[in-house]
N, C-alpha and C positions, 0 to 999 in steps of 0.2 A: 670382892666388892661388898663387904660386908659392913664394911665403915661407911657406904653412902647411904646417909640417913633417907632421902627420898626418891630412892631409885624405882621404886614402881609406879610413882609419877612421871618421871622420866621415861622409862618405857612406854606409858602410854601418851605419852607426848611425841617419841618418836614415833609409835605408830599413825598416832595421829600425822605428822608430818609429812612420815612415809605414803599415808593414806593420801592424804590430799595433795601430794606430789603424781603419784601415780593417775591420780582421776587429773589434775591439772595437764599431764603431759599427755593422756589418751586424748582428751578434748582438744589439745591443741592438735593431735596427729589425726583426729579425726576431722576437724576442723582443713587443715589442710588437704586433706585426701578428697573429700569434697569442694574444695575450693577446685579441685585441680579438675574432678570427676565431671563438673556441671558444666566448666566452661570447655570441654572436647564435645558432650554431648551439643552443646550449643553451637561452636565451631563446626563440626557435620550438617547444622543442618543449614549452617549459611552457608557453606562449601555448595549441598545441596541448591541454594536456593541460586546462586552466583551459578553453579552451572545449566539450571533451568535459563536464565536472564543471557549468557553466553549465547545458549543457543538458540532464544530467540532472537536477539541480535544476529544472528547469522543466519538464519531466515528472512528477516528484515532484509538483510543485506541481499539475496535472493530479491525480491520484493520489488524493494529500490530500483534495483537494475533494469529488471524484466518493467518498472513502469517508466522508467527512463528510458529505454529503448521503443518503448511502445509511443511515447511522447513523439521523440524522433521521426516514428515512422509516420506518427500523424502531420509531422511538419513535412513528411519528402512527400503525402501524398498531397498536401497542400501545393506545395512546391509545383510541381507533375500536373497539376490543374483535373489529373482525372483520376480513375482507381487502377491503379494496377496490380493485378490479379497478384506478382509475389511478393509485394509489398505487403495487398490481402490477407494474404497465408499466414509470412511471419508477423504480422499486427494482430490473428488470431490466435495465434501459434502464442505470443507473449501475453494475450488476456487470459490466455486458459493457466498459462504457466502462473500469472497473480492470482486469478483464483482457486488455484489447488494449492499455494499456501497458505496454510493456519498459521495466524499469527497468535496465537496462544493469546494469554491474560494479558500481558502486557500491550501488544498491539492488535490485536484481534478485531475488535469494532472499528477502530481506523484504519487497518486496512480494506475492511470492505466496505467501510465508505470511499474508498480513495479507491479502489476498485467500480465501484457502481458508477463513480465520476467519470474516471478513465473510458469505459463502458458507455455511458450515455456519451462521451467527447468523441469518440469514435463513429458513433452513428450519426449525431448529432456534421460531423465533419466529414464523412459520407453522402449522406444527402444533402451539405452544401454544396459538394462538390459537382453530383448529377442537377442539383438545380444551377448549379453556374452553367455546366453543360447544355442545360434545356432551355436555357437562360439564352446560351447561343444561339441555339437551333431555334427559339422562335425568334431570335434578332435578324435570323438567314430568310427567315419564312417570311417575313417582315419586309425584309430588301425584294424578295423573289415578287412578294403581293405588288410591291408598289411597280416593281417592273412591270411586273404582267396588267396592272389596271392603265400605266402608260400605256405599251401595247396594243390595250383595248381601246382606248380611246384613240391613239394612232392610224386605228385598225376603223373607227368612227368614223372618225372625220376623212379616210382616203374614200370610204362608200360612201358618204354625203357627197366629195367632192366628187366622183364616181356616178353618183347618181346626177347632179348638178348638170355636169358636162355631160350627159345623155341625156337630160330631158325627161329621165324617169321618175321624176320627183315622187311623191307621193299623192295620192289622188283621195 
C-alpha cells in the first residue's frame, strides 16, 4: 500500500466512521434496552394497581350483597307488620357484616354513606313498625273507651229509670 497517495487520511476517516458507527449503534441499543426497561417497570405497577381495584371490587361485591339482603329483610319486616326477632338477628347480622367492610380508596366514603343510610332505614322502619302497632293498640283502646262510656251511660239511665220507678228521686 505504498502507492496510495492518501492513505492516512483514509485511515482516519475510517476510524472516524468506525467511531461514529460504534457510538451510533450503542445509542441505538441503549435506546432500546430502555425503551423496553421503563415500560415493565411501568406495567408492575399497573398490574399492581388493576389488582388493588380487583379486589376492591370484590369487596364491593361482598357490600352489595349483604345491603341487598339487608333491603330485603327490611321489606319482609314490613311485609310481617311487626319485628320478628330472626328476621332481627340476621338484619343485624347483615349491618355489622357492611360495616366491617373497608372499601378502600375507591369506594370507601360511599360505602359508608350507604351504610349510615341503611342504618338509619332500619331504625327508622323499626319504629314505624311499633308505631303502626301502638297505632293499633290505641285504635283497640279507643273501640274499648267508647264501649265502656256506652255502658256507663247504659248503666245511667237503667238507675235514673231505677230510681224513677221507686220514687227515690233525688231530694
Amino acid at each position: 500500500m505504498k502507492n496510495i497517495l492518501n492513505s492516512k487520511e483514509r485511515n482516519n476517516a475510517f476510524v472516524i466512521y468506525l467511531l461514529s458507527f460504534v457510538i451510533t449503534v450503542a445509542i441505538i441499543v441503549t435506546a432500546v434496552y430502555f425503551n423496553s426497561l421503563i415500560p415493565n417497570a411501568e406495567n408492575a405497577h399497573l398490574r399492581e394497581r388493576i389488582g388493588d381495584y380487583e379486589n376492591q371490587v370484590f369487596i364491593q361485591q361482598k357490600f352489595v350483597e349483604a345491603m341487598v339482603e339487608s333491603k330485603a329483610l327490611n321489606d319482609s319486616l314490613q311485609i310481617l307488620g311487626h319485628v320478628h326477632p330472626l328476621i332481627e338477628r340476621n338484619l343485624t347480622e347483615n349491618l355489622r357484616n357492611m360495616d366491617l367492610q373497608e372499601g378502600g380508596e375507591l369506594y370507601g366514603v360511599i360505602n359508608k354513606d350507604i351504610f349510615n343510610f341503611m342504618y338509619d332505614y332500619t331504625v327508622l322502619n323499626k319504629k314505624l313498625i311499633n308505631l303502626h302497632e301502638e297505632l293499633q293498640d290505641i285504635e283497640s283502646l279507643k273501640d274499648e273507651l267508647s264501649r265502656a262510656k256506652q255502658e256507663l251511660e247504659e248503666a245511667n239511665r237503667s238507675l235514673d229509670a231505677y230510681r224513677n220507678s221507686s220514687n227515690l228521686g233525688p231530694k
